[in-house]
Each structure stands twice: as C-alpha cells, then as structure tokens.
C-alpha positions in Angstrom: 114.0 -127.7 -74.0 116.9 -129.5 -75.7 116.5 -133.3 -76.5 118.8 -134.9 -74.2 120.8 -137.9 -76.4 122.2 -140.7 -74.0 123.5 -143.9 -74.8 122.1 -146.8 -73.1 123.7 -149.6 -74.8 126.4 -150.3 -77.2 125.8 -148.2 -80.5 122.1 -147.6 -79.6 121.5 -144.0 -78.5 118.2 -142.4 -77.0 117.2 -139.2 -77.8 114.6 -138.1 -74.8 112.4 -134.8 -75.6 109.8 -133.1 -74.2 107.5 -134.1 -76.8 108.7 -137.0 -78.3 112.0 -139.5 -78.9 113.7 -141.1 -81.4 116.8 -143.3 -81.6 119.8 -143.9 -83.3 122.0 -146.8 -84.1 125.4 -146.9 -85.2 127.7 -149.3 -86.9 131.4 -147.3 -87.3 129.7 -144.3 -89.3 126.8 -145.4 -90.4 123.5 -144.5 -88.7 120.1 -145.8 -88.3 117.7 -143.6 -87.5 114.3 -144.7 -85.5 111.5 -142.2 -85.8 112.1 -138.4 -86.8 110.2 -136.2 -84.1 108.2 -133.1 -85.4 108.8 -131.5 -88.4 110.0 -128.2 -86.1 112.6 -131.0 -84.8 114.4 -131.3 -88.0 117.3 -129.0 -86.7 117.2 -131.1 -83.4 117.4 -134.7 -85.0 120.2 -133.9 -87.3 122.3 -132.3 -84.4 121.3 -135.5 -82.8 123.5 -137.4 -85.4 126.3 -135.2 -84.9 126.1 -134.8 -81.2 127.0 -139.0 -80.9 130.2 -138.0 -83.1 128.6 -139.4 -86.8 127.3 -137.0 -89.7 124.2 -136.5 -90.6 125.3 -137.9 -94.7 126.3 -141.5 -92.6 122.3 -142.0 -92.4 121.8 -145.3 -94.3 118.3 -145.9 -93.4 115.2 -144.4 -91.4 113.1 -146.7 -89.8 109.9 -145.4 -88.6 106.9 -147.1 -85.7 104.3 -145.6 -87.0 103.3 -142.1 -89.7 102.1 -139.9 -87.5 103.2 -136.2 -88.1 105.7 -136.5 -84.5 107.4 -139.5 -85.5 107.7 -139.0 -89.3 108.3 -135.2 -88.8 112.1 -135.1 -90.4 111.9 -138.2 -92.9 111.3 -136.9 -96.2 114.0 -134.2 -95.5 116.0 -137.5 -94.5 115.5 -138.7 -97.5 115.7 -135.9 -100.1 119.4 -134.4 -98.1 120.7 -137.5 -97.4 119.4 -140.6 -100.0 118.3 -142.8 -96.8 115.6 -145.0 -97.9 112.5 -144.5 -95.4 111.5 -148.1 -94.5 107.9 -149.1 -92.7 105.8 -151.9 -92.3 103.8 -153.1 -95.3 100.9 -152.7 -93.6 101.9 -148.7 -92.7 102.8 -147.8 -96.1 99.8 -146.5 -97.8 99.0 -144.6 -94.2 102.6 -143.0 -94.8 101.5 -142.2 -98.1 98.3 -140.5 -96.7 96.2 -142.5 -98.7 94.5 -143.2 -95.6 93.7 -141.1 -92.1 94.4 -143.3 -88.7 95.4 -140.6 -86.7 93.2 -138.1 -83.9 91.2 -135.7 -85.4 90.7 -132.0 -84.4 87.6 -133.2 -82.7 89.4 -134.9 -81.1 91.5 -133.1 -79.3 89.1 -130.3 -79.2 86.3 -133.2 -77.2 89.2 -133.5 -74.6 90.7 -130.1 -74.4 89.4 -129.9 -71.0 91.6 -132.8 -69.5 94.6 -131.9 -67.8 97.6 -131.4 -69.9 95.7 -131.6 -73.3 95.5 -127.8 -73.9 99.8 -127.3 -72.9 100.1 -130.3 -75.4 98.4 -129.1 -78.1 100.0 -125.8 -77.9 103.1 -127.0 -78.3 102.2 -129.5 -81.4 101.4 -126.4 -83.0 104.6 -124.6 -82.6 106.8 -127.7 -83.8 104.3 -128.0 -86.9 102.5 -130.8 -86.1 99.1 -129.8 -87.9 101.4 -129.7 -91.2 100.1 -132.2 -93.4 103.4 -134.3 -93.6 103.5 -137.7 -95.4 106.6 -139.8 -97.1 106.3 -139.8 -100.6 107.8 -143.3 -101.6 108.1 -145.0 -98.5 109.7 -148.7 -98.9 108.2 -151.6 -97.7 110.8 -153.0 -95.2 111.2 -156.9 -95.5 109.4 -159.3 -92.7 110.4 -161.4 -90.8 113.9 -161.4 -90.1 116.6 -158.8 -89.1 116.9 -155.5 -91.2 120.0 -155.2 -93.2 120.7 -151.6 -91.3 123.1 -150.1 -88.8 122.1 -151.6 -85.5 119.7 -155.0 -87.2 116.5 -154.2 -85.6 114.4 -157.1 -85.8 110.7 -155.2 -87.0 107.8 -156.4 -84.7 104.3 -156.1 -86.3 102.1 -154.5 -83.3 99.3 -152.6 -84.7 96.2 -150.7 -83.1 97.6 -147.2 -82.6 97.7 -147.5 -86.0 97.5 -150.3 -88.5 100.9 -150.8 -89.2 102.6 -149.5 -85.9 105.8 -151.5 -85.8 108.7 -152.1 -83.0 112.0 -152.6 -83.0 114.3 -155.1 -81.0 117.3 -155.3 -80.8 117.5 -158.9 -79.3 121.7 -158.8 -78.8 121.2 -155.8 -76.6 118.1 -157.3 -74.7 116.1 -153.5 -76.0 112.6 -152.9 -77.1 111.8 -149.9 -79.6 107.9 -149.4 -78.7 107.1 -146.4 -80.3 103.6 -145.7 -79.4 102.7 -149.0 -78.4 104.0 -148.9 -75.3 105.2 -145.5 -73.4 105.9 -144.4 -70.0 104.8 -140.9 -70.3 102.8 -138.2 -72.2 102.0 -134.5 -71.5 97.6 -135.6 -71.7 98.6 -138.4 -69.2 97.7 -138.3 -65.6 99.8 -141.4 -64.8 103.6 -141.9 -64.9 105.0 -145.2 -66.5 104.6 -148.3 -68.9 100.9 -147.3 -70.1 99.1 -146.7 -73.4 98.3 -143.4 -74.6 95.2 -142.4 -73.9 92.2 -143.9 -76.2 91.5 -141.1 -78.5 95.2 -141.6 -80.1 94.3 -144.9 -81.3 92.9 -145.9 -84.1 91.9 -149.4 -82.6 92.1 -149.3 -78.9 91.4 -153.4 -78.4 94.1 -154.4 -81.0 96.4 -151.7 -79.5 95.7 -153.8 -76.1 96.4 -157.0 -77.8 99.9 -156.1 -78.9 101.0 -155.6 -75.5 100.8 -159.1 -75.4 103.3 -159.6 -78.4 105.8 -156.6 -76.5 105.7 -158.9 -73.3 107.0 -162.2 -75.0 110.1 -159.9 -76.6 113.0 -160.8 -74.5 114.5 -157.3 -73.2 115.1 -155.1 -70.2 115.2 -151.9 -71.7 112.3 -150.1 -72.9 113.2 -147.2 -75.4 109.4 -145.3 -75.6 107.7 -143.0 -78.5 107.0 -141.0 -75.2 108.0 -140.6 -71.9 111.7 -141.6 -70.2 113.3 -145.2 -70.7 112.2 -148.0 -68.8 114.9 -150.1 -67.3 113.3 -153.4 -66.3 111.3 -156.4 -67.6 109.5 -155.3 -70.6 107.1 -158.0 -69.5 106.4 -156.8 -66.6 106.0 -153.0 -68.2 103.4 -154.2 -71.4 101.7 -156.3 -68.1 101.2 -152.8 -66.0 100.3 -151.4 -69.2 97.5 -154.0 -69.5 96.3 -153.5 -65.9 95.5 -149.5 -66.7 93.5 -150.5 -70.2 90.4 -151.0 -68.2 90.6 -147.6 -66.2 91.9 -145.5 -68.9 90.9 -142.8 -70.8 
C-alpha cells in the first residue's frame, strides 16, 4: 500500500503508511522533513516530496523523534543526495550514532510473536529492511530550547522513554503536535484503536515514556500528527490523558 500524503494545515503535510508516517513542512521550496520511514521507504519518502509539488534537492533539513531503524530509515541517503543536515536531540545523538542500543530486541519480538498482529508486523519490517543495521553517521545536535531555524519552525519538545532522546515537534502557530512514538493512535501489534502508547516491549523506559504524556498534554494543539496510526483531530490533552488511562492495562 501507497503512503497517502494529505495536507492538514498550511505547509504541513502528513504522510500516513501502513507501517509508519512522517511529515513534511514547507516554506516556498524548501522542505523539512520529520522522520524518514523504513529504509525500503526511501523511494516512497522522496516521491513524498515531489508528490506536494517541491523537489527532493529543496530538503534543507531532516528532523528526526527518535533513531529507530522505521523513522531514521531514509536519513543518511537524505543527507549524502541532498546535503540536509540530520538534526536530533542532544540526548538522541550518540543512540543515532549506534553507540548505544535502546530499541526491542529479537527476543523481543520473538517473546511476543504469539500476540495478535505481532507475527504480520514483523513480516513486513522485514521486507522494508528494518533488521538493517541503519544509523546516521554525523548526526547534529539540534539547538534547545527555542524554534528551529527550518522550513515550518518546529519548536523540539524533549519527551524521552521510548527512547532517551525521543523528541516532538510543535508547531504552536498551527495548534499541531508531532509525537512520533510518544504518543500514537495505532499500530499493527495493537489491539486497541486510538491515542495510546505502543505496547511496553518498544520502550526502552516504560514509566518515563508515561511521564511525557504529561509534557504532550500541556502543548497547546488540536492536531495530533502520530509515528503510527491515523491523525488525531482533537484536544491533544485529552488524547495524552486517554493514553494515560490505558498505561495501567497495557501490554
């Protein structure tokens, strides 16, 4: 299945896949891009780019939540075609490096292989390369706090647990929330539809993954752009508060 790119605010463009999303911001020709999908999504990101009328050589920067191998799947490429500097959170860098591991091990997934929708999902991961060992070679510290100086001027939003340096993105003019992983509404190994965490085993610290939907819920928006799962249009309160509610039953 094809990503399916809408835009759901002025400049700000949602790119909704099976498996994962990403986003794009414009200003004129320049692009930001949010997260890369898979590596098997490279051809997929990049017509992305050209589907909302801009080239793929406009990318000025790449932003990413968090370097797992779904969202950081295309940035190097990014980066070596194009010269856009690959920006993450200080605290994410020497995980984008791989100088460090905070991601689901095989055991992992093979200790929960017998949930529903974990064996379809892992499948799939395999075909779009997502047991490649992918990293970002010089990954640049983005500056915090404040505004990035990027198509679109996401505002980066320390909220770690899935992984140390997991980071959103808000876009406070446009009352959105870029949660990444932090906070998604869908994911093939999920029983449950809507604003939820991903099930434990993705996290690297499951309490402080909890605790940041606290810092989601005081971010002033009504539009939820995901790492997984459709967008949410709504209170993003309201969504990181349901979110909370299913912690305690999750699994």
């Amino acid at each position: 299945m094809k990503p399916n790119t809408v835009e759901i605010a002025d400049g700000v463009f949602f790119v909704h896949s099976e498996m994962v999303n990403w986003v794009l911001l414009t200003d004129g020709d320049a692009v930001t891009v949010i997260d890369t999908g898979y590596p098997g999504q490279r051809s997929d990101v990049e017509d992305s780019i050209r589907a909302i009328g801009r080239n793929p050589h406009g990318v000025e920067a790449v932003l990413i939540t968090h370097a797992h191998v779904d969202h950081i799947g295309s940035a190097q490429y990014l980066a070596d075609t194009y010269g856009a500097p690959v920006l993450v959170h200080p605290d994410e860098v020497a995980h984008a490096r791989r100088e460090c591991h905070e991601v689901a091990t095989p055991w992992d997934v093979l200790s929960n292989i017998w949930r529903p929708g974990v064996l379809p999902w892992a499948i799939k991961l395999i075909q779009l390369g997502g047991t490649a060992k992918y990293g970002i070679d010089s990954p640049t510290a983005m500056p915090v706090p404040g505004a990035l100086d990027c198509p679109g001027a996401p505002v980066p939003v320390l909220a770690p647990g899935h992984t140390s340096g997991h980071t959103i993105y808000h876009l406070p003019n446009r009352g959105v929330v870029i949660s990444g992983d932090a906070l998604i509404t869908g994911h093939l190994t999920s029983p449950v539809s809507g604003p939820q965490l991903l099930p434990r085993w993705f996290d690297h610290d499951r309490g402080t993954a909890a605790e940041s939907l606290r810092i989601i819920g005081e971010l002033d928006a009504d539009i939820l752009l995901p790492g997984h799962g459709p967008i949410h249009h709504g209170s993003v309160a309201e969504a990181a508060a349901t979110a909370r509610e299913r912690v305690g039953g999750d699994r």
